[in-house]
Rosetta silent file (secondary structure, phi, psi, omega in degrees, C-alpha in Angstrom):
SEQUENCE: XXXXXXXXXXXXXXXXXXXXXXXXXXXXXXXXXXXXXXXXXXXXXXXXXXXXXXXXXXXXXXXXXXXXXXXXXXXXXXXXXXXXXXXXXXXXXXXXXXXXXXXXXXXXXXXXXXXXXXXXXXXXXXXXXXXXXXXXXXXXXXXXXXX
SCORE:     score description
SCORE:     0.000 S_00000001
   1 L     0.000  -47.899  152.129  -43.438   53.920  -26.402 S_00000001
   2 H     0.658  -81.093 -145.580  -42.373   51.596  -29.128 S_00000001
   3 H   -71.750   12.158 -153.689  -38.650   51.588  -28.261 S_00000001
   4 H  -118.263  -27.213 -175.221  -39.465   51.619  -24.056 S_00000001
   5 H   -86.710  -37.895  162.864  -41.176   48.460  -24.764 S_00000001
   6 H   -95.413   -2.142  170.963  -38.413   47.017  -26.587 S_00000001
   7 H   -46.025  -81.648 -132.772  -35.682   48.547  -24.200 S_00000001
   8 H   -71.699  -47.395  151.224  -37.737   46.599  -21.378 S_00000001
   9 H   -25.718  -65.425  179.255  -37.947   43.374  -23.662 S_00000001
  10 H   -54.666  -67.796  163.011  -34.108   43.592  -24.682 S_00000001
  11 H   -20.559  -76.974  171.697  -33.745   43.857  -20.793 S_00000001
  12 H   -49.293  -31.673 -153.333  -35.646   40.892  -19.892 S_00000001
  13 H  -101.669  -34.784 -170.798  -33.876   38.762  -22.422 S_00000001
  14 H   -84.071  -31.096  165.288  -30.259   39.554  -21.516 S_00000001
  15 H   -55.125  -31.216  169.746  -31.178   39.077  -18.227 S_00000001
  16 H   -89.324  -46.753  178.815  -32.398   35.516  -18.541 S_00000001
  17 H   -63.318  -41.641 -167.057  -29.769   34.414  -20.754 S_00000001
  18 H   -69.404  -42.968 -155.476  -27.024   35.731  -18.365 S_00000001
  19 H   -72.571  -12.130 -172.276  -29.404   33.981  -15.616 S_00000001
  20 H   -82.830  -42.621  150.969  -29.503   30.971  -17.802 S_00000001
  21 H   -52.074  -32.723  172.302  -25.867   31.293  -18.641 S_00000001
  22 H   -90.526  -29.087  168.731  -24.772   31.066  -14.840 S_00000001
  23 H   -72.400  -26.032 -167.061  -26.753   27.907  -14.069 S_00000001
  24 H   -72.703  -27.003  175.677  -25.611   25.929  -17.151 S_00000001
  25 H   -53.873  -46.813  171.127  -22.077   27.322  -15.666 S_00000001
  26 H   -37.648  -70.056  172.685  -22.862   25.916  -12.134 S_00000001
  27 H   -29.960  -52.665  173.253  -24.164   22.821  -13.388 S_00000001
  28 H   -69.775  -19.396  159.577  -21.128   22.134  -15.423 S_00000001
  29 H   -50.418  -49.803  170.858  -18.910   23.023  -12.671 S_00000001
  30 H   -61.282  -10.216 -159.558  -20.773   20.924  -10.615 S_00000001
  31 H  -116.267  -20.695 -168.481  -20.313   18.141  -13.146 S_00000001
  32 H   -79.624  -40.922  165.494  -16.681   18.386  -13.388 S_00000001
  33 H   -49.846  -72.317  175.272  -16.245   18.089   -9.492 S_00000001
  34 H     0.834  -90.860 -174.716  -18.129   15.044   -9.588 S_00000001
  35 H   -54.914  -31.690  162.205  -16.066   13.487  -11.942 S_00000001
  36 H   -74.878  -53.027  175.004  -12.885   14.882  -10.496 S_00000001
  37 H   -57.928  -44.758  114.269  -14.106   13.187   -7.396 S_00000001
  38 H    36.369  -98.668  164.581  -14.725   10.232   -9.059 S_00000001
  39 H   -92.301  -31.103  163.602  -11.248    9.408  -10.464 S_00000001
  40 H   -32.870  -51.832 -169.126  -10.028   10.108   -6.789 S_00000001
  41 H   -69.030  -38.732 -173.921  -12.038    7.631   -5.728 S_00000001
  42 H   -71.849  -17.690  155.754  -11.491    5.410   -8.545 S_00000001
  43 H   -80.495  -47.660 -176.678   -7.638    5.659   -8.231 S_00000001
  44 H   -47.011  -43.255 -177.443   -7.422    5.166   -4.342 S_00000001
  45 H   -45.247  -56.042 -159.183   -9.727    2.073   -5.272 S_00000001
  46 H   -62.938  -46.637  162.432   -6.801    0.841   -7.625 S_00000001
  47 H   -47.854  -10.709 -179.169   -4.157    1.821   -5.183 S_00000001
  48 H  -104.026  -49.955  154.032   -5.346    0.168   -2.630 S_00000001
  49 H   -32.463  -81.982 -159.701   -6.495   -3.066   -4.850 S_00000001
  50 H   -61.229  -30.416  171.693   -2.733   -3.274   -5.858 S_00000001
  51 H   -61.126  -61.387 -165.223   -1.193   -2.342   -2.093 S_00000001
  52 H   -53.602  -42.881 -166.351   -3.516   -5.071   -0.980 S_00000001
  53 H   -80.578  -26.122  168.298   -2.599   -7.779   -3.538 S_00000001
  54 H   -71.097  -22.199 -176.943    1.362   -6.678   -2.986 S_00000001
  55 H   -96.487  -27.836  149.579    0.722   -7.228    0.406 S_00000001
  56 H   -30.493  -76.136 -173.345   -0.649  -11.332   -0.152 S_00000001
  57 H   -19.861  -77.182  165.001    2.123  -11.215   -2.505 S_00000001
  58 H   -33.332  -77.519 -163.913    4.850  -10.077    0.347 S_00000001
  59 H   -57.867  -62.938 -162.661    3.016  -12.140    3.497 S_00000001
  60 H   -53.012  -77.844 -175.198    3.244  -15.111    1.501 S_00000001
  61 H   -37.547  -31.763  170.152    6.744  -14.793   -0.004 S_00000001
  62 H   -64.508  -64.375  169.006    7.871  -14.098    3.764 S_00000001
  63 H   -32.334  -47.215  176.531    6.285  -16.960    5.025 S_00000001
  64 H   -81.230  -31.544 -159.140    7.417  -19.597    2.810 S_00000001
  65 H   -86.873  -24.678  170.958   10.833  -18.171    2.820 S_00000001
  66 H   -45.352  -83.215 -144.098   10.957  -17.943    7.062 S_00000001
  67 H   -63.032   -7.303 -170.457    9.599  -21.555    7.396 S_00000001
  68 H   -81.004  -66.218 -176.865   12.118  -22.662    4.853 S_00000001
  69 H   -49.325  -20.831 -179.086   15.154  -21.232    6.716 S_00000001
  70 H   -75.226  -47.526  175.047   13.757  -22.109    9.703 S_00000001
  71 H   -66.329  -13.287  167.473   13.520  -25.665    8.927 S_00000001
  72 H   -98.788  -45.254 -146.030   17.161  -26.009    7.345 S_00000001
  73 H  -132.155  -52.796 -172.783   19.038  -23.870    9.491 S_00000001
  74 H   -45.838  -26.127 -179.945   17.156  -21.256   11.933 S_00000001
  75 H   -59.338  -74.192 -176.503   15.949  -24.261   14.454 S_00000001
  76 H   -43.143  -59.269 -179.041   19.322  -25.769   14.814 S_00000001
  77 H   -48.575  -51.972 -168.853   21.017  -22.639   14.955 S_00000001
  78 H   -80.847   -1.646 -177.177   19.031  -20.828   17.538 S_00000001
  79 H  -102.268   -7.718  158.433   18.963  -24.283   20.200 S_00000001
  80 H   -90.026   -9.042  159.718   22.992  -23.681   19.642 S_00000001
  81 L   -81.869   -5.009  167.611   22.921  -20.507   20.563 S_00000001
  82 L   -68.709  -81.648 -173.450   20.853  -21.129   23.415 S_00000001
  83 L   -29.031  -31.304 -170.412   23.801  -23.428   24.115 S_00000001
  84 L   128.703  -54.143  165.895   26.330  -21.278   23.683 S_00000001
  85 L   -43.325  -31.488  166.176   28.317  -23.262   20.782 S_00000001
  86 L  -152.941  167.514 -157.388   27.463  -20.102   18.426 S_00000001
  87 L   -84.991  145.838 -167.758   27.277  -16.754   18.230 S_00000001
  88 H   -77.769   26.316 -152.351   23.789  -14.733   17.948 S_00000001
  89 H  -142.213   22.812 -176.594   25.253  -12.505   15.411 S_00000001
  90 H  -104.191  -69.609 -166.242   24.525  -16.095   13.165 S_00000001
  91 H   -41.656  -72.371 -168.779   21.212  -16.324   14.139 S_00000001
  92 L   -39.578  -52.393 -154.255   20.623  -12.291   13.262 S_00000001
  93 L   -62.360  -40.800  166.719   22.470  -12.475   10.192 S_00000001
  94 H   -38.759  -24.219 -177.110   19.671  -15.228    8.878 S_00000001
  95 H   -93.890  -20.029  141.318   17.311  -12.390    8.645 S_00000001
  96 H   -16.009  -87.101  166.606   19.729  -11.081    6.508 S_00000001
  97 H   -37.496  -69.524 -146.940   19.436  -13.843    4.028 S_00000001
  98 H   -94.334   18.687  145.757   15.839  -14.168    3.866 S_00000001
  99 H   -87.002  -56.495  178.191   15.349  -10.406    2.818 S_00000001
 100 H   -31.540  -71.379 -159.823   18.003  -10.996    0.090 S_00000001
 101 H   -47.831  -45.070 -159.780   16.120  -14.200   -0.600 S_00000001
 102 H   -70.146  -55.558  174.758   12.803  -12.309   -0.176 S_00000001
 103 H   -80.196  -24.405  173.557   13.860   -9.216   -2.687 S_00000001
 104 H   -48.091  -42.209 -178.275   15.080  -11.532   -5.030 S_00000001
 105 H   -80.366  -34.461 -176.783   11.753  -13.406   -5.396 S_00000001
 106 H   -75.776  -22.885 -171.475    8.998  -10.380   -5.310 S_00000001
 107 H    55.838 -174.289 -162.020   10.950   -8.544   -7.980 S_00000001
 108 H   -74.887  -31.915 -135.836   10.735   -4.594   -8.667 S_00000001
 109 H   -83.579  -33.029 -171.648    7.144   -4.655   -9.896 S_00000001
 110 H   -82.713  -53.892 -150.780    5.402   -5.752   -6.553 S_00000001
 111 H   -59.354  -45.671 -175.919    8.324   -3.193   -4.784 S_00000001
 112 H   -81.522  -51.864  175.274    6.853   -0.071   -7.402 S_00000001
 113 H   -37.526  -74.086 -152.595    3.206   -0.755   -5.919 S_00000001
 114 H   -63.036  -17.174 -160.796    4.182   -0.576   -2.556 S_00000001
 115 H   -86.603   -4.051 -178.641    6.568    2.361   -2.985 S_00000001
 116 H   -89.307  -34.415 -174.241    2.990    4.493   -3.707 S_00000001
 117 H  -114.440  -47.297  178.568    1.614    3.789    0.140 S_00000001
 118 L   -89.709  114.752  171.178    5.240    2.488    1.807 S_00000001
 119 L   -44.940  -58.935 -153.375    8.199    4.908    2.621 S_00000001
 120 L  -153.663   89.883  173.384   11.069    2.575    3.536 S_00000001
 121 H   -45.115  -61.605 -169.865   10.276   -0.933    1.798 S_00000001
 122 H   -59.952  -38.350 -172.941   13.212   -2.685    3.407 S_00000001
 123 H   -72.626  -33.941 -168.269   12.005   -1.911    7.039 S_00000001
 124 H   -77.282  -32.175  172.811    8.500   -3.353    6.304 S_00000001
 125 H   -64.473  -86.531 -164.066   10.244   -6.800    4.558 S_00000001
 126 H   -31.855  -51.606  168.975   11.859   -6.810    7.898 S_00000001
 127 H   -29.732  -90.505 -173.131    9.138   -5.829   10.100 S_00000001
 128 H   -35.669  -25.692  152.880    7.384   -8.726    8.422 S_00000001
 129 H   -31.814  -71.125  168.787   10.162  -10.909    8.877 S_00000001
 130 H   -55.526  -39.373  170.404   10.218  -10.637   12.266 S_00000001
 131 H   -47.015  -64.573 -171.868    6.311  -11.144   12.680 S_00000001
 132 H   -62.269   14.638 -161.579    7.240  -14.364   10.605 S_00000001
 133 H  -112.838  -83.134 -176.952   10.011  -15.459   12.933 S_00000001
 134 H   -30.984  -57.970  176.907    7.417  -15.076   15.988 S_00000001
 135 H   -47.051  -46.611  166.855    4.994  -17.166   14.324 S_00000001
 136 H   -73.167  -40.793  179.502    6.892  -19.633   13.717 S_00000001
 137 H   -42.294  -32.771 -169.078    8.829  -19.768   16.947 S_00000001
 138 H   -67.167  -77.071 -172.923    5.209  -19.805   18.105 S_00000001
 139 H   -71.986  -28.195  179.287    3.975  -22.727   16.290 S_00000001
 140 L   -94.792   14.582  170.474    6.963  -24.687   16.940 S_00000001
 141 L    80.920    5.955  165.788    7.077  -24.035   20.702 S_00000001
 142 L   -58.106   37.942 -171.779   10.279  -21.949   20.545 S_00000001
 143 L    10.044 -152.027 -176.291    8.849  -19.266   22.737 S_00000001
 144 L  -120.845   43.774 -162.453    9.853  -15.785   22.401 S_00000001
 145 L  -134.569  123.356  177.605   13.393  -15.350   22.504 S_00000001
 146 L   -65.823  -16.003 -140.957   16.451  -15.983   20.606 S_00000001
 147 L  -120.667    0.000    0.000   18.735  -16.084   23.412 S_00000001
């Protein structure tokens, strides 16, 4: 009777530890997901911080570097090609410049942020270029055409 009592004892106890043994596993499982979720979040945050501050970075450096060529050269240039006197392949080429001008100034380090969320850097300086052409053309009543 003895040992049927501690059989049934022995029983009970292995039984609770394994059930005891499976929650603290859950739990910790459960703790690790967290925490893997977590540093997801807590990296996108930084990626996203640094895309964002790369992109201030960018819009600015575009801006300033637009209105500068526009005011030495891009103005002139585009009311002579309206005229006639030169060729739009002038004009175009100016957009040229002010990427050179553009990658020169941001250097690699804003270029390795962006290279985490943007595929093809150079189309997006351009993109932005162009936005920053319209704008000015915009503010200075050049409407919305080179030609």
């Amino acid at each position: 009777m003895k040992e049927l009592i501690m059989e049934t004892l022995v029983t009970i106890g292995s039984a609770g530890l394994v059930a005891i043994i499976g929650c603290a596993g859950r739990w910790i499982c459960s703790k690790i997901a967290t925490e893997k979720q977590k540093a997801i979040v807590t990296k996108n945050t930084a990626l996203q911080s640094a895309f964002t501050a790369a992109e201030i970075i960018i819009s600015t450096t575009v801006d300033t570097v637009v209105g500068k060529i526009e005011q030495v050269k891009a103005a002139d240039l585009r009311q002579l090609v309206k005229n006639g006197t030169k060729d739009r392949a002038e004009l175009v080429a100016l957009s040229k410049e002010a990427y050179d001008e553009i990658v020169a100034t941001l250097g690699p380090m804003v270029f390795e942020e962006m290279s985490g969320v943007i595929v093809d850097s150079e189309k997006y300086i351009l993109s932005k270029i162009e936005d920053a052409v319209r704008k000015v053309k915009l503010q200075t009543g050049g409407g919305g055409s080179d030609e």
